[in-house]
PAVOKE-273270 format. One record per residue: residue in three letters; x, y, z of N, C-alpha, C, O, CB in turn. Coordinates in steps of 0.001 Angstrom, whole numbers, plus 500000, padded with zeros to 6 digits. Glycine has a CB too. Layout:
# PAVOKE-273270
ALAXYZXYZXYZXYZXYZ;...
END
This chain:
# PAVOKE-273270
UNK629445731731635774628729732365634693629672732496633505630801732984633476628169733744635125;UNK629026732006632636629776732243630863630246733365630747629168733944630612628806732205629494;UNK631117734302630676631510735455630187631056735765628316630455736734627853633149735384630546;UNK631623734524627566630673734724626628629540735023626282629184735919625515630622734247626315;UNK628695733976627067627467734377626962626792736560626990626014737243626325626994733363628291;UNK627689736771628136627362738129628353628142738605626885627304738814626008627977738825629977;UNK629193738763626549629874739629625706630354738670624849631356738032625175630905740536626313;UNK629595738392623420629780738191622295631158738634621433631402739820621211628749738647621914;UNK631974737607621002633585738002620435633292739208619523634209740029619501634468736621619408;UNK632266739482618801631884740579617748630751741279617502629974740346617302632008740183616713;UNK630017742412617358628831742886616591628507743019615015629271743245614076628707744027617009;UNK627199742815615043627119743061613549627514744687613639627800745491614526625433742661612786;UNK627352744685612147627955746419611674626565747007610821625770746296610207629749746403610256;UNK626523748116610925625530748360610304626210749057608839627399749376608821624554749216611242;UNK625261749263607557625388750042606688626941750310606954627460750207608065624365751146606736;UNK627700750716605623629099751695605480628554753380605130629402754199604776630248751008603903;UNK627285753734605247626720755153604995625289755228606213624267755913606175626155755308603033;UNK625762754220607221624739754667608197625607754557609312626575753803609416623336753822608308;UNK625103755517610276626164755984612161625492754600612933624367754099612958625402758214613486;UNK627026754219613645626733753136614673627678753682615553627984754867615686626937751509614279;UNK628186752522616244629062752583617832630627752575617329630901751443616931628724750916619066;UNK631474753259617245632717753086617461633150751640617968633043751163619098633058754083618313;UNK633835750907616439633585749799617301634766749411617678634785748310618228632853748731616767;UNK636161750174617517637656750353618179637253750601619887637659749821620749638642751964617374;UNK636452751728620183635710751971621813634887750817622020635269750180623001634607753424622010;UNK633900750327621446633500749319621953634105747782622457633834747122623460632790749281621254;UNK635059747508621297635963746660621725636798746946622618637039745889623200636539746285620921;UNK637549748004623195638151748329624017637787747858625197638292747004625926638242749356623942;UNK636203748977625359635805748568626677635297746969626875635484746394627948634673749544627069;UNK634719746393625878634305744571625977635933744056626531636078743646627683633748743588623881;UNK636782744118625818637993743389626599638239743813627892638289742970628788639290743547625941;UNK638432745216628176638381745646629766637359745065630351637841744678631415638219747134630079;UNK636041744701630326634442744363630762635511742604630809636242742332631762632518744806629135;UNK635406742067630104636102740545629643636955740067630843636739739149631633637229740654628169;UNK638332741240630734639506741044631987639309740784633415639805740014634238640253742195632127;UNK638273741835633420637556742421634927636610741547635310636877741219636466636762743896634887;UNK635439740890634851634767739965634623635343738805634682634501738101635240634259740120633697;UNK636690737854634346637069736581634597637948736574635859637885735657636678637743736013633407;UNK638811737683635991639701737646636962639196739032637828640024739805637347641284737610636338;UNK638624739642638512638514740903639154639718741757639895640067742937639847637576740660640058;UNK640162740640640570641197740963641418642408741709640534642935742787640812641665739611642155;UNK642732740766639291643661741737638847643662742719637739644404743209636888644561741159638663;UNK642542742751638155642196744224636872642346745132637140641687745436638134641011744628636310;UNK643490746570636409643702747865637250642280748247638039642079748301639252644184749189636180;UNK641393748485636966640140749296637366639209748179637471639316747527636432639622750501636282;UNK638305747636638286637686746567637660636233747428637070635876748560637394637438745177638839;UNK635642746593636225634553746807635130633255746829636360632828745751636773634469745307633696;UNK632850747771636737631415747544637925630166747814637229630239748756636440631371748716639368;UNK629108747267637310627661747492636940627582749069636120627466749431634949626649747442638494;UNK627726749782637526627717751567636922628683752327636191628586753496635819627681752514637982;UNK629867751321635991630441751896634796630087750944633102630631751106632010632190751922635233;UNK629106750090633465628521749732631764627498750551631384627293750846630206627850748201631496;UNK626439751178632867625197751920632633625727753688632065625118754699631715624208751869634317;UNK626749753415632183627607755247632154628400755257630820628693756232630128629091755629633702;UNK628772753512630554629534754079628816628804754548627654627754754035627271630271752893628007;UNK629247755306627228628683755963625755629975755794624540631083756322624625628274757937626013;UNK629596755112623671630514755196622586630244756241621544629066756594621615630572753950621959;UNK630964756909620530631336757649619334630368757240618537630005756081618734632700757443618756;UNK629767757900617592629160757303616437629883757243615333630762758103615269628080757875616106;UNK629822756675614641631156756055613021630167755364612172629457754373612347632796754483613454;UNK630402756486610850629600755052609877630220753977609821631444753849609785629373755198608333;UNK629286753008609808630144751785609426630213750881610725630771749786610806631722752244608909;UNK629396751694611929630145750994612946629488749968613998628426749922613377630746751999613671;UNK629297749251614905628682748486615198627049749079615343626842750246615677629381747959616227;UNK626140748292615099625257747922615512624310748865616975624981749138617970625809746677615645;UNK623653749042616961623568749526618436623081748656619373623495748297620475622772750643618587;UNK621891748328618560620841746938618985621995745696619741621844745237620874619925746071617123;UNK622821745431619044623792743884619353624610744904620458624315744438621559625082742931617616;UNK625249745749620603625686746135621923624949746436623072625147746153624253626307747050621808;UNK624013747099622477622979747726623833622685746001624487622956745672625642620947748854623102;UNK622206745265623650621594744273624272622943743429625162622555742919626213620726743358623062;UNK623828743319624979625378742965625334625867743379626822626487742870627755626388743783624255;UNK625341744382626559626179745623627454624737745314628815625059745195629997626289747912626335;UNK623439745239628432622561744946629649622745743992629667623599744185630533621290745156629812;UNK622806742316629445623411741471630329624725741049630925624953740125631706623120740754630010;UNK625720742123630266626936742163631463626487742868632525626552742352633641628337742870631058;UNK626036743974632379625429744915633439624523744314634616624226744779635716624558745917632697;UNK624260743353634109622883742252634846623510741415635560623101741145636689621860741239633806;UNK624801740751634953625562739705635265626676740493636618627016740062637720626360739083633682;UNK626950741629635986628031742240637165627698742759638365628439742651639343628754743292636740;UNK626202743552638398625471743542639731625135742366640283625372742418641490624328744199639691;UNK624603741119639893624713740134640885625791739729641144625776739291642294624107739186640715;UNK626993739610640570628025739540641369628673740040642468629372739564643361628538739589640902;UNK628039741703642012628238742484643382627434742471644179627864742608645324628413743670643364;UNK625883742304644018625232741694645444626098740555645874626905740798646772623601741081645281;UNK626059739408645399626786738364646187628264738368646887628622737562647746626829737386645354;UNK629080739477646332630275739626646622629720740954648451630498741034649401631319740361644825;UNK628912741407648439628448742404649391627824741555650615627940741825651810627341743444648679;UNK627220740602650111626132739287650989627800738655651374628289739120652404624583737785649602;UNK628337738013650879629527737496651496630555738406652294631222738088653278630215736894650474;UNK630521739422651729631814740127652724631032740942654227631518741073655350632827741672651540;UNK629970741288653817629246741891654532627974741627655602627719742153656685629036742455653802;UNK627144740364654664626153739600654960624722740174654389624639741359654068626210739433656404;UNK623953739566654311622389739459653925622094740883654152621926741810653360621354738355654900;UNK622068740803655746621459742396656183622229744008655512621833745144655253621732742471658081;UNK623231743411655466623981744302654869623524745025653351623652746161652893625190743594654797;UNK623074744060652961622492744091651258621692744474651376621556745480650679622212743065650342;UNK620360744087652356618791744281652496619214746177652628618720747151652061617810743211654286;UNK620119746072653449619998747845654328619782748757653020618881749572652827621864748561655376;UNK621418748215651721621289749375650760620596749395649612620662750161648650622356749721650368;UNK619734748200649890618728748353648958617745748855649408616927749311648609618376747371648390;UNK617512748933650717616273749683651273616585751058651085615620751777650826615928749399652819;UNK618196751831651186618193752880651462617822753726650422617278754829650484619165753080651956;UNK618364752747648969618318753412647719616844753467646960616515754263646081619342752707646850;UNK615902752212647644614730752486647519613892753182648107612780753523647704614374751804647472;UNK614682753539649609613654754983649888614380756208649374613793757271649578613309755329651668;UNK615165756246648952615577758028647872614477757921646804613660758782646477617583758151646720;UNK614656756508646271613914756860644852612524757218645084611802757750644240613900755616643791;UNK612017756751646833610554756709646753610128758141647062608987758604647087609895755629647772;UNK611134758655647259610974760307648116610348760792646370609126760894646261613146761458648989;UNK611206761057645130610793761481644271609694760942643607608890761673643028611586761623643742;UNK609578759655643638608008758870643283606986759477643261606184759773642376607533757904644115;UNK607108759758644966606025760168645193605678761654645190604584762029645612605794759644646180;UNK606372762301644834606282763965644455605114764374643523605217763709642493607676764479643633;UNK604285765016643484602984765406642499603302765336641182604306766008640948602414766847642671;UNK602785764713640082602715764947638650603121766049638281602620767005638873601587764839638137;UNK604007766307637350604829767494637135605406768161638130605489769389638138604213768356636555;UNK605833767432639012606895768215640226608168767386640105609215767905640491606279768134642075;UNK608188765999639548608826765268640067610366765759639913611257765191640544608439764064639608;UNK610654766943638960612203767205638970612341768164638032611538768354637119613158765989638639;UNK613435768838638246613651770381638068613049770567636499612794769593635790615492770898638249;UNK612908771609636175612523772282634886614120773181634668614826773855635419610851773427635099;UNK614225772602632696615448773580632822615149774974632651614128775477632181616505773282631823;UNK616253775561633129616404776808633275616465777742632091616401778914632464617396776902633960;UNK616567777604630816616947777968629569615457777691628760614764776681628876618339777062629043;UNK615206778754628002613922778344627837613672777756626521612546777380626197613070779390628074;UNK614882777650625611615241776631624379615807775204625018615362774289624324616543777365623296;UNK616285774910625644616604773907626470616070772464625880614990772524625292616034774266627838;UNK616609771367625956615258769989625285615157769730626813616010769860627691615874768103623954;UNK614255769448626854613529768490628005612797766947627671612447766606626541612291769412628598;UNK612663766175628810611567764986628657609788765791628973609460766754629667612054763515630145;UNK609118765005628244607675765442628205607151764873629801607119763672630068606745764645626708;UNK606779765899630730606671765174631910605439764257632009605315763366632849606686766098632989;UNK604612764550631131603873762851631180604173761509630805603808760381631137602882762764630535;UNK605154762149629806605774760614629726606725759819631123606904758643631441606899760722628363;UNK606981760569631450608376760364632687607581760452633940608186760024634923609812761793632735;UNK606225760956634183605178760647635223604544759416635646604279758892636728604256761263634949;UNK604298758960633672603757757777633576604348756677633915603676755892634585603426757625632585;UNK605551756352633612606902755627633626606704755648635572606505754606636196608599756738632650;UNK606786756688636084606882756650637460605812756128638453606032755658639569607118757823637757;UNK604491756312637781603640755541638388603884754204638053603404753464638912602402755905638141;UNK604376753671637251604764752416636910605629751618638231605239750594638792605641752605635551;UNK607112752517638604608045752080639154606939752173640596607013751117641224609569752920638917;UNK605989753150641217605624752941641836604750751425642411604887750822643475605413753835641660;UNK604055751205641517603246749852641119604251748341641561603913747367642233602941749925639150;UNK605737748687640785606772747761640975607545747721642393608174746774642864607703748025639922;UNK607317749091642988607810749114644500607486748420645498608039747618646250607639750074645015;UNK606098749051645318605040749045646529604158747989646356603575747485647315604169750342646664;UNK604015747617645232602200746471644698602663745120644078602035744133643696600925747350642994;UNK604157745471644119604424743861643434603963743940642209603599742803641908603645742528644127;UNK603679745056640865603272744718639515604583744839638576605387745700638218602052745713639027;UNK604324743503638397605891743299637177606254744149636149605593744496635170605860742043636221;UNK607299744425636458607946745393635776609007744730635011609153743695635661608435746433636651;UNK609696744686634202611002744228633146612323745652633085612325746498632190610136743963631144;UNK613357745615634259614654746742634370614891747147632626615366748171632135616434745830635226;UNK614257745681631841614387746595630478613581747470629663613938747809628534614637745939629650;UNK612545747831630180611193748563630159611743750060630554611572751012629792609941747865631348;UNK612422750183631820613537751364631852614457751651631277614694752738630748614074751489632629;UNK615145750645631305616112751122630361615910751783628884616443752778628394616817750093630195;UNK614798750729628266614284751153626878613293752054627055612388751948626228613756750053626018;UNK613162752952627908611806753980628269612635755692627049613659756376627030611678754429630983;UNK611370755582626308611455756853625562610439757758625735609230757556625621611530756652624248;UNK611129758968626073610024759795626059610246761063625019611208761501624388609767760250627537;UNK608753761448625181608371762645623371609603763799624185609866763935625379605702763819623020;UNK609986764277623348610647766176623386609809766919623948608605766980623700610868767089621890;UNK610549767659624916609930768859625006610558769814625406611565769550626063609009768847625623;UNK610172771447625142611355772134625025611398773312626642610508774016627118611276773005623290;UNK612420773144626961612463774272628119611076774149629778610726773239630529612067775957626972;UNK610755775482629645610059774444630933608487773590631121607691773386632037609986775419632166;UNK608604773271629730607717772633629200607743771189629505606750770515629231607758772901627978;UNK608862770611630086609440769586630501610361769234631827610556769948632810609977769419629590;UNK610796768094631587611829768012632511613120767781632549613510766725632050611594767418633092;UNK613910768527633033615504768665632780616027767121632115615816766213632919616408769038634473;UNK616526766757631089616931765361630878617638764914631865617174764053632613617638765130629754;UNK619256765583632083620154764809633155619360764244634037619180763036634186621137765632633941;UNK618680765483634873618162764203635973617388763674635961617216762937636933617938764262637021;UNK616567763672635069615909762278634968616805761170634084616223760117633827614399762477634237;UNK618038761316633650618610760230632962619459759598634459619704758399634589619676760794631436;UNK619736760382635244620631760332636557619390759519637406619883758587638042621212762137637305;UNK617898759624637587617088759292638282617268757487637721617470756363638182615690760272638094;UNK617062758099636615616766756258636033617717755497636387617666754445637023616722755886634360;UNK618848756210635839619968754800636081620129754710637583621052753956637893621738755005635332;UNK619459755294638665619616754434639928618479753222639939618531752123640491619433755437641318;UNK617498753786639179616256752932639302616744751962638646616478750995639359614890753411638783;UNK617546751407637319618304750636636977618860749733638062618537748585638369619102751277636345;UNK619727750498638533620804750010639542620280749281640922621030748595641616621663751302639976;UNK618658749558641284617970749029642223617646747891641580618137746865642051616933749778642747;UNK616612747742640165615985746954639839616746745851639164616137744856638769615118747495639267;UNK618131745977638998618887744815638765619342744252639924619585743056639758619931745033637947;UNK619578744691641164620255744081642068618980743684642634619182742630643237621321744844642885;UNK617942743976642714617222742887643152616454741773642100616017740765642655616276743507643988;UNK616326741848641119615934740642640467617299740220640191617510739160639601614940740766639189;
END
């Protein structure tokens, strides 16, 4: 696999009076992602799937793009989980792979299937932001559809999933539903 292809030598920049990505952090981590990605073995830390779904860069006027990284950053992310399925299928074998994808798809299915507005904690603070739980219900009958029924789903449909504000327990705690997704991420790339 092209390493280029995944991580582009540069981003556009946006505006010098509009906020983008730190693009000193972004380059940082693309060369670490780069190192880790051609050679694995000798990379202190190597670059894994769940540490591209976990970086967050600085905002800086002036600074990259978000659009040209975000999109960057999901096909390394795409590119580095199949490597690690295949690196798991080889060291481990087939069944081995099937097991933790089954296992991680029955956690996610435990919350799936939880009643409309149950699916996860309400914060505790009653100024608090929350996700609007119909939006994040809806989204879930979706992943259900993609589980269980075979209806095509696109891992970038999650990833790019926005939902309206809502405040306190009017909603649902963000973390975990930002913590929910990125496993659902982390399933739905290693198997397509």
């Amino acid at each position: 696999m092209d390493i280029q292809r995944q991580i582009p030598a540069s981003f556009d920049r946006v505006q010098r009076n509009e906020y983008g990505y730190n693009a000193k952090q972004v380059d940082e981590f693309m060369q670490r992602a780069r190192v880790s990605f051609e050679a694995p073995q000798s990379a202190a830390r190597p670059v894994r799937s769940a540490d591209v779904r976990a970086v967050s860069f600085d905002p800086v006027k002036g600074g990259y793009a978000a659009a040209g990284v975000d999109a960057a950053l999901d096909r390394l992310e795409d590119a580095l989980a199949l490597r690690e399925r295949d690196e798991l299928v080889a060291e481990r074998g087939e069944e081995a792979w099937l097991r933790e994808i089954g296992r991680l798809a029955g956690l996610l299915r435990g919350r799936l299937h939880r009643p409309d507005g149950h699916r996860f904690r309400r914060p505790a603070k009653a100024k608090a932001r929350s996700y609007n739980t119909k939006d994040v219900d809806d989204l879930c009958h979706d992943l259900i559809g993609y589980l269980e029924e075979d209806k095509p789903l696109s891992v970038d449909n999650v990833r790019r999933a926005v939902f309206r504000p809502a405040v306190g327990k009017d909603g649902y705690e963000e973390n975990q539903v930002d913590a929910f997704m990125d496993r659902v991420v982390e399933l739905m790339a290693a198997i397509d």
